[in-house]
PAKOL-721184 format. One record per residue (C-alpha): residue number from 1; z, x, y. Coordinates in pm, whole numbers, always signed. Each point is the difference from the previous one (the first is absolute). Layout:
pt nupa=NUM z=Z x=X y=Y
...
//
This chain:
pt nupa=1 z=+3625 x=-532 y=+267
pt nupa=2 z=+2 x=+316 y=+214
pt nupa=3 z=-208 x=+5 y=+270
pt nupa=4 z=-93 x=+171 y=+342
pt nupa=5 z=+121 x=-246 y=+236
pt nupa=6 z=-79 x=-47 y=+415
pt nupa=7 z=+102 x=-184 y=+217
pt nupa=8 z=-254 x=-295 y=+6
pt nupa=9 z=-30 x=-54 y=+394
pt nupa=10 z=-120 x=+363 y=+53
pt nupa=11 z=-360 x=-11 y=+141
pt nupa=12 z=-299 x=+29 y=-272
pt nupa=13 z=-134 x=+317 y=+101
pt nupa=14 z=+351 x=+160 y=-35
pt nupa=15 z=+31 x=-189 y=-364
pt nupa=16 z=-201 x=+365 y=-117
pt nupa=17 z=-349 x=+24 y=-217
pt nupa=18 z=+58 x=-254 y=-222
pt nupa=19 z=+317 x=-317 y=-32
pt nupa=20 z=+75 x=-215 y=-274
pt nupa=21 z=+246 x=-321 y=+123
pt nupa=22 z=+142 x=-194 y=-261
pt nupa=23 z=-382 x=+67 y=-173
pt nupa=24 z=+7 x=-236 y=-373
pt nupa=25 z=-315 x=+14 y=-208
pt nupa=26 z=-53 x=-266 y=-272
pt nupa=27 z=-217 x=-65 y=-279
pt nupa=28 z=+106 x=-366 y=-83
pt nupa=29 z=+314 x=+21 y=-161
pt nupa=30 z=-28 x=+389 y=+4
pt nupa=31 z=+185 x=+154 y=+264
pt nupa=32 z=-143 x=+365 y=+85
pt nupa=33 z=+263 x=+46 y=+270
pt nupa=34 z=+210 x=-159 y=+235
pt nupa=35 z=+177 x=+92 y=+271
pt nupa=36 z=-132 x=+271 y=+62
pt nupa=37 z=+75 x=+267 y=+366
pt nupa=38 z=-183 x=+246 y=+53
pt nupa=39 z=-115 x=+233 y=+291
pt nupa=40 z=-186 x=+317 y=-51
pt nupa=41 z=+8 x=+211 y=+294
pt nupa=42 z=-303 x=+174 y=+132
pt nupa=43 z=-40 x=+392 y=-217
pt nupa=44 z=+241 x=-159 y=-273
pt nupa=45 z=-144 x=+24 y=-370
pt nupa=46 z=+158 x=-268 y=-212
pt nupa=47 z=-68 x=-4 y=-411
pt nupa=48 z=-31 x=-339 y=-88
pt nupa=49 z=+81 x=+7 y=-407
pt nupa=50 z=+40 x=-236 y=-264
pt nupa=51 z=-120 x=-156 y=-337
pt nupa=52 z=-340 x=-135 y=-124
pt nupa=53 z=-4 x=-374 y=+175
pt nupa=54 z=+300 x=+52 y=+275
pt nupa=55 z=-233 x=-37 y=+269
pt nupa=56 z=-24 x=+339 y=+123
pt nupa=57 z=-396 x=-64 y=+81
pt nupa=58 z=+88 x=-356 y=+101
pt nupa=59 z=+199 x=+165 y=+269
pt nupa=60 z=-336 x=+185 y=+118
pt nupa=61 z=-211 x=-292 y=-33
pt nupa=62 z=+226 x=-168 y=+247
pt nupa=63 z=+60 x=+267 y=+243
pt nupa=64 z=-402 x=-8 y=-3
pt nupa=65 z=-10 x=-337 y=+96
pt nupa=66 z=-173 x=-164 y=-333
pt nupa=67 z=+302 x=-178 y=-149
pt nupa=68 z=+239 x=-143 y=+243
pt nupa=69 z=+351 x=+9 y=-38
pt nupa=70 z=+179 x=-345 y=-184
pt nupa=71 z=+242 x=+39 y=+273
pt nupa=72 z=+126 x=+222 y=+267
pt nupa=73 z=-159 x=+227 y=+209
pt nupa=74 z=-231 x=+374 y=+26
pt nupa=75 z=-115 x=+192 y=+258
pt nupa=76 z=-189 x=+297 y=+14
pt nupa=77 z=+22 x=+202 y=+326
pt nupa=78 z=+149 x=-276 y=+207
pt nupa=79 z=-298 x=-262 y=-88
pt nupa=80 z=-4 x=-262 y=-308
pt nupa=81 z=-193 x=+134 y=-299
pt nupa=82 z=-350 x=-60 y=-63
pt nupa=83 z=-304 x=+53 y=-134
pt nupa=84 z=-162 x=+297 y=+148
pt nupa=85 z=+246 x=+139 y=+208
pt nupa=86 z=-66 x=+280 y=+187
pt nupa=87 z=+331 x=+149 y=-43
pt nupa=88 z=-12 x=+57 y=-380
pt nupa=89 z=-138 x=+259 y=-223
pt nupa=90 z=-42 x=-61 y=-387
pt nupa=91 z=-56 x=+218 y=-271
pt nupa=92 z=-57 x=-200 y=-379
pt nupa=93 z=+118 x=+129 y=-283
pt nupa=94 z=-292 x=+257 y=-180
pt nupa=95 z=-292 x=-201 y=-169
pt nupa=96 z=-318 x=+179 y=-165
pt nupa=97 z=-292 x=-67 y=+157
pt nupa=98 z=-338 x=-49 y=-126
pt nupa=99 z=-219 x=+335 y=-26
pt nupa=100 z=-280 x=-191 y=+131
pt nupa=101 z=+152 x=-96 y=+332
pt nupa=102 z=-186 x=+107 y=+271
pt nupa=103 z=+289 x=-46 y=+255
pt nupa=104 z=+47 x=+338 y=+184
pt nupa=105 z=+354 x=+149 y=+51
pt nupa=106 z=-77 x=-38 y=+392
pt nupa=107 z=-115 x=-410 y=-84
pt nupa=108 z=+311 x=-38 y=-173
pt nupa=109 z=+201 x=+144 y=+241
pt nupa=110 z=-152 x=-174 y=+306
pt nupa=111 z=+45 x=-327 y=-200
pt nupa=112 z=+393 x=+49 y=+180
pt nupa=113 z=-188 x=-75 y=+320
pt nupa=114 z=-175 x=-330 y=-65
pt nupa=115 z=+308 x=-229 y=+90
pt nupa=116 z=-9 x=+134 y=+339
pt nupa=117 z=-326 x=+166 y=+107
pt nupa=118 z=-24 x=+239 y=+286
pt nupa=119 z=-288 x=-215 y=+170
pt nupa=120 z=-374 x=+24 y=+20
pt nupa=121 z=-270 x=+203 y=+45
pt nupa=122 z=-17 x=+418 y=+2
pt nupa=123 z=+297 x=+31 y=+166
pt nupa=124 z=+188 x=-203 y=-242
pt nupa=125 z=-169 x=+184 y=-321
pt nupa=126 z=+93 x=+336 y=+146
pt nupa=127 z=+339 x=-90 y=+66
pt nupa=128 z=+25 x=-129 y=-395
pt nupa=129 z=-176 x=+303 y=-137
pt nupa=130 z=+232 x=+229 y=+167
pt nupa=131 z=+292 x=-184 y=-72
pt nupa=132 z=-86 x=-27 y=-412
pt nupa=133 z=-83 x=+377 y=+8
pt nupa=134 z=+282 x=+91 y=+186
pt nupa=135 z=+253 x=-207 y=-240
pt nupa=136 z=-229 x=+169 y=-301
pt nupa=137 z=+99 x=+376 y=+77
pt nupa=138 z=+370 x=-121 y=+62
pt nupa=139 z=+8 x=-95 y=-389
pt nupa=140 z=-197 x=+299 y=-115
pt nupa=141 z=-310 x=-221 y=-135
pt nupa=142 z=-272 x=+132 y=+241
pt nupa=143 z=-177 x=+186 y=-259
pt nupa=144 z=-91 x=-300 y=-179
pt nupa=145 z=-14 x=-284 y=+302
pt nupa=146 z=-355 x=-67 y=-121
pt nupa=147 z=+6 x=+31 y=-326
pt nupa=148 z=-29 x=-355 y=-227
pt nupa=149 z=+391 x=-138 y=-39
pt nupa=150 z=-116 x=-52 y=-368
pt nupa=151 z=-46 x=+376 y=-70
pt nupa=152 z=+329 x=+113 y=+97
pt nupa=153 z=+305 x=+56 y=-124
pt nupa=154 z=+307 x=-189 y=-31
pt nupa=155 z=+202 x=+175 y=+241
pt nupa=156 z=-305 x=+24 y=+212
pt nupa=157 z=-40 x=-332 y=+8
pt nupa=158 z=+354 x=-83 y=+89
pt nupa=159 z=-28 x=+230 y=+282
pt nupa=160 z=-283 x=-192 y=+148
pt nupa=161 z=+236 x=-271 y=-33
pt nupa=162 z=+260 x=+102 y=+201
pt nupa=163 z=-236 x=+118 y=+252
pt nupa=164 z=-103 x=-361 y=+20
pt nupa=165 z=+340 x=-83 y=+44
pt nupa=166 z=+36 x=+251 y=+310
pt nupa=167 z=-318 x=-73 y=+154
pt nupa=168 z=+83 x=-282 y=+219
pt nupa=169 z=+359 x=+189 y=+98
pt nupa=170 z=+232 x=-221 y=-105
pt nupa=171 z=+357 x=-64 y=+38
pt nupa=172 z=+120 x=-79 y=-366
pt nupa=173 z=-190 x=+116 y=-289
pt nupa=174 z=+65 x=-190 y=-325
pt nupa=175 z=-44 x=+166 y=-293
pt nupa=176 z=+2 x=-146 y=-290
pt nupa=177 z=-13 x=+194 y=-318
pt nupa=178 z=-208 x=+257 y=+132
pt nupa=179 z=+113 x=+255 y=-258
pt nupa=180 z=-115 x=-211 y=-262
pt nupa=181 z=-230 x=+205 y=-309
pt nupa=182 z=+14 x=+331 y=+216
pt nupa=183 z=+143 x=+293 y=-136
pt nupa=184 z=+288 x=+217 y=+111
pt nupa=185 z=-181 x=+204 y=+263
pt nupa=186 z=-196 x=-288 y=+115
pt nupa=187 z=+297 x=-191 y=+52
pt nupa=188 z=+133 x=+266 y=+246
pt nupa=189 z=-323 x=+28 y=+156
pt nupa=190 z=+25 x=-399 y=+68
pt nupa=191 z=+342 x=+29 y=+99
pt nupa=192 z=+38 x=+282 y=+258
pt nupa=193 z=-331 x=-196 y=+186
pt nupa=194 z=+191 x=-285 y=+29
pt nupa=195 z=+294 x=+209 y=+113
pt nupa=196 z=-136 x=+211 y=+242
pt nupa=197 z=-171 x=-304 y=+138
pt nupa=198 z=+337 x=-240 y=+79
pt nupa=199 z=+100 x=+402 y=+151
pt nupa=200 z=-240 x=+14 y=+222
pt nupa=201 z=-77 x=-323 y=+141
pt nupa=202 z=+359 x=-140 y=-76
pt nupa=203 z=-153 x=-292 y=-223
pt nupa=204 z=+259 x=-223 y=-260
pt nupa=205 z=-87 x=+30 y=-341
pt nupa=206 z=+68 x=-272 y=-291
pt nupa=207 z=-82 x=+167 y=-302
pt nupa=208 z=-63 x=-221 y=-347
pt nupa=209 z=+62 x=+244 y=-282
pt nupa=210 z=+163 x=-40 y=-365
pt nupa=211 z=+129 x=+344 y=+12
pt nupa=212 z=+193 x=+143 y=+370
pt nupa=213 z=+33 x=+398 y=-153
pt nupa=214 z=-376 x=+101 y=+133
pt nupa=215 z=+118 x=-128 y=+336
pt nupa=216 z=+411 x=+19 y=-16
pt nupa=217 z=-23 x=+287 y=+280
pt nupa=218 z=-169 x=-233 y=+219
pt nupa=219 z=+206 x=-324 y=-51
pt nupa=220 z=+233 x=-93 y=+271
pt nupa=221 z=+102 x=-303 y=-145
pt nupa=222 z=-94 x=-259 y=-307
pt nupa=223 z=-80 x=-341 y=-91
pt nupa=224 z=+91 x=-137 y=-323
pt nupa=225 z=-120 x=-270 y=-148
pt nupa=226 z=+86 x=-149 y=-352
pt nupa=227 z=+4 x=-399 y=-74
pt nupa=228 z=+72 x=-97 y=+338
pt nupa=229 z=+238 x=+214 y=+67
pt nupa=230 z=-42 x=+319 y=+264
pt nupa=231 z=+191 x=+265 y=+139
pt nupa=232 z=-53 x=+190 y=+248
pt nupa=233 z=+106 x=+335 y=+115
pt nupa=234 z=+2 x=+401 y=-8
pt nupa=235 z=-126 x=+152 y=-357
pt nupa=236 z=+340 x=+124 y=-43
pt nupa=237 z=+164 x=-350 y=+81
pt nupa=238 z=-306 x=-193 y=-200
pt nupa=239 z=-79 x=+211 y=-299
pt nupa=240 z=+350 x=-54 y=-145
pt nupa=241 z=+90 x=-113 y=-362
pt nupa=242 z=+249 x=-239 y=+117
pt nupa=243 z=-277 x=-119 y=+257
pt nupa=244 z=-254 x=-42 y=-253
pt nupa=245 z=+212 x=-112 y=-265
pt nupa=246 z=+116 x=-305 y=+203
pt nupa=247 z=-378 x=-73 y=+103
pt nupa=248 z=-129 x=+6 y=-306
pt nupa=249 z=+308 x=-169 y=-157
pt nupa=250 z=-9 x=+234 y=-275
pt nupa=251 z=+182 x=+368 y=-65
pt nupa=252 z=-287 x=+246 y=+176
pt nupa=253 z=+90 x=+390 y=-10
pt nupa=254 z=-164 x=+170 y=+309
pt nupa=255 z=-43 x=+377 y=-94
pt nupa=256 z=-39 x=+307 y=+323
pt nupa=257 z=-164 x=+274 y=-166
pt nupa=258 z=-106 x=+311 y=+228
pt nupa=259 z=-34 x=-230 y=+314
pt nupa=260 z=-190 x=-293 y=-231
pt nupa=261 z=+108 x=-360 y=-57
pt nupa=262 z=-49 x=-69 y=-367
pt nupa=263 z=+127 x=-390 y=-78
pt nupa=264 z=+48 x=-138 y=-336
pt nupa=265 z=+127 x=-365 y=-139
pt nupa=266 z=-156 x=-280 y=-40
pt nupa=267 z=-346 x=-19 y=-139
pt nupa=268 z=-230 x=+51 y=+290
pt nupa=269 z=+279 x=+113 y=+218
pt nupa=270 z=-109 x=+386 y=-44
pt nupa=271 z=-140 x=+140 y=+357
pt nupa=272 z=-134 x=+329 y=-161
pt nupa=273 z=-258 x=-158 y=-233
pt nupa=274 z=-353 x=-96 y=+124
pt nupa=275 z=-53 x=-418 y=+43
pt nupa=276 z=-289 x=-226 y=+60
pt nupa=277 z=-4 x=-194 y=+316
pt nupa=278 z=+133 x=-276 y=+61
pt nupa=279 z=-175 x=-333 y=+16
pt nupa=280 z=+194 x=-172 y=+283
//
């Protein structure tokens, strides 16, 4: 398997925004992955791709710190993963949300906060306040910051989300199929956020997604999963036919049309066509 490798005495906090050592994840006699090395370095944007059940959300959960590894090791900014760490930022895949919700955008959005509060009293309240509205006009969603969640659009609704993402400034955002039931323009929308954010503030990015073309200008480098087997590498070096073919085990065509990725083989192979999420 093809991996980023390091040398493995080099100090954590060297190691980069998030490292994978010999990382295996195991469902009984279902092996996700195993050995896998991986360190994503701080501003790096890494498509993490895949079919249905290869454990592309799997890899999330444990880099979140709810499912812990069946053997080897992750980090995330020098520190072992866990729950509520202060150095992540997710953003879910798009869900509808009830139109009764009362939930404000600017509730939602300060929801980011709760796993590390700025303190007590008025000082601490002002402090939030300006924080979540400063985070809001930085994604564009002032306009409707108090408006109930329920009563918004998709796309505005995932832009509240990645706002919650941002809010506590973190150091890796995980994204996982945050494109999900948007449209073309919303997708973009989603997408050059996220961008400009990792820009700015020089935070890694591990994106979930079935289909890398919305974000193939942004991708420095991809993580493929199929059956537990991964490869890792550049777009050009990963989105092969020969690379896929010998993943998948199977004869897989990959397709570059006008600077877009098209994929076709095996049945459920196809990156261009829309999926449901996976459940692990």
């Amino acid at each position: 398997m093809s991996a980023q490798t390091t040398t493995p005495d080099r100090p954590a906090a060297q190691r980069g925004a998030v490292s994978l050592r010999s990382a295996r994840l195991a469902y009984g006699d279902r092996v996700l992955w195993d050995g896998l090395d991986l360190d994503v370095r701080p501003g790096e944007f890494i498509a993490v791709l895949g079919p249905n059940g290869s454990g592309k959300t799997s890899l999330m959960r444990v880099l979140l710190g709810l499912q812990p590894l069946s053997g080897g090791s992750v980090e995330i900014a020098g520190v072992p993963a866990g729950r509520g760490s202060r150095a992540i930022g997710y953003i879910p895949q798009q869900r509808p949300v009830d139109t009764s919700t009362v939930l404000r955008g600017r509730d939602l959005v300060g929801l980011g906060l709760d796993g590390h509060r700025w303190g007590l009293g008025l000082r601490g309240r002002a402090e939030r306040r300006r924080r979540v509205d400063e985070v809001l006009e930085a994604v564009g969603a002032t306009a409707y910051a108090d408006r109930p969640v329920g009563l918004l659009s998709g796309g505005e609704q995932q832009r509240l989300r990645v706002a919650q993402a941002l809010v506590g400034d973190p150091a890796v955002l995980l994204c996982d199929e945050p494109l999900l039931s948007l449209d073309l323009a919303h997708q973009r929308v989603v997408s050059d956020l996220i961008n400009t954010r990792r820009r700015a503030s020089d935070t890694a990015v591990l994106f979930v997604t079935h289909e890398i073309n919305p974000v193939l200008p942004l991708v420095d480098r991809v993580l493929y999963l199929v059956d537990g087997r991964f490869r890792i590498g550049s777009p050009a070096e990963v989105m092969t036919g020969e690379t896929l073919s010998e993943l998948y085990r199977t004869t897989v065509e990959v397709v570059r049309v006008r600077g877009q990725i098209h994929v076709v083989g095996a049945h459920g192979v196809c990156e261009d066509q829309p999926h449901h999420a996976e459940e692990r």
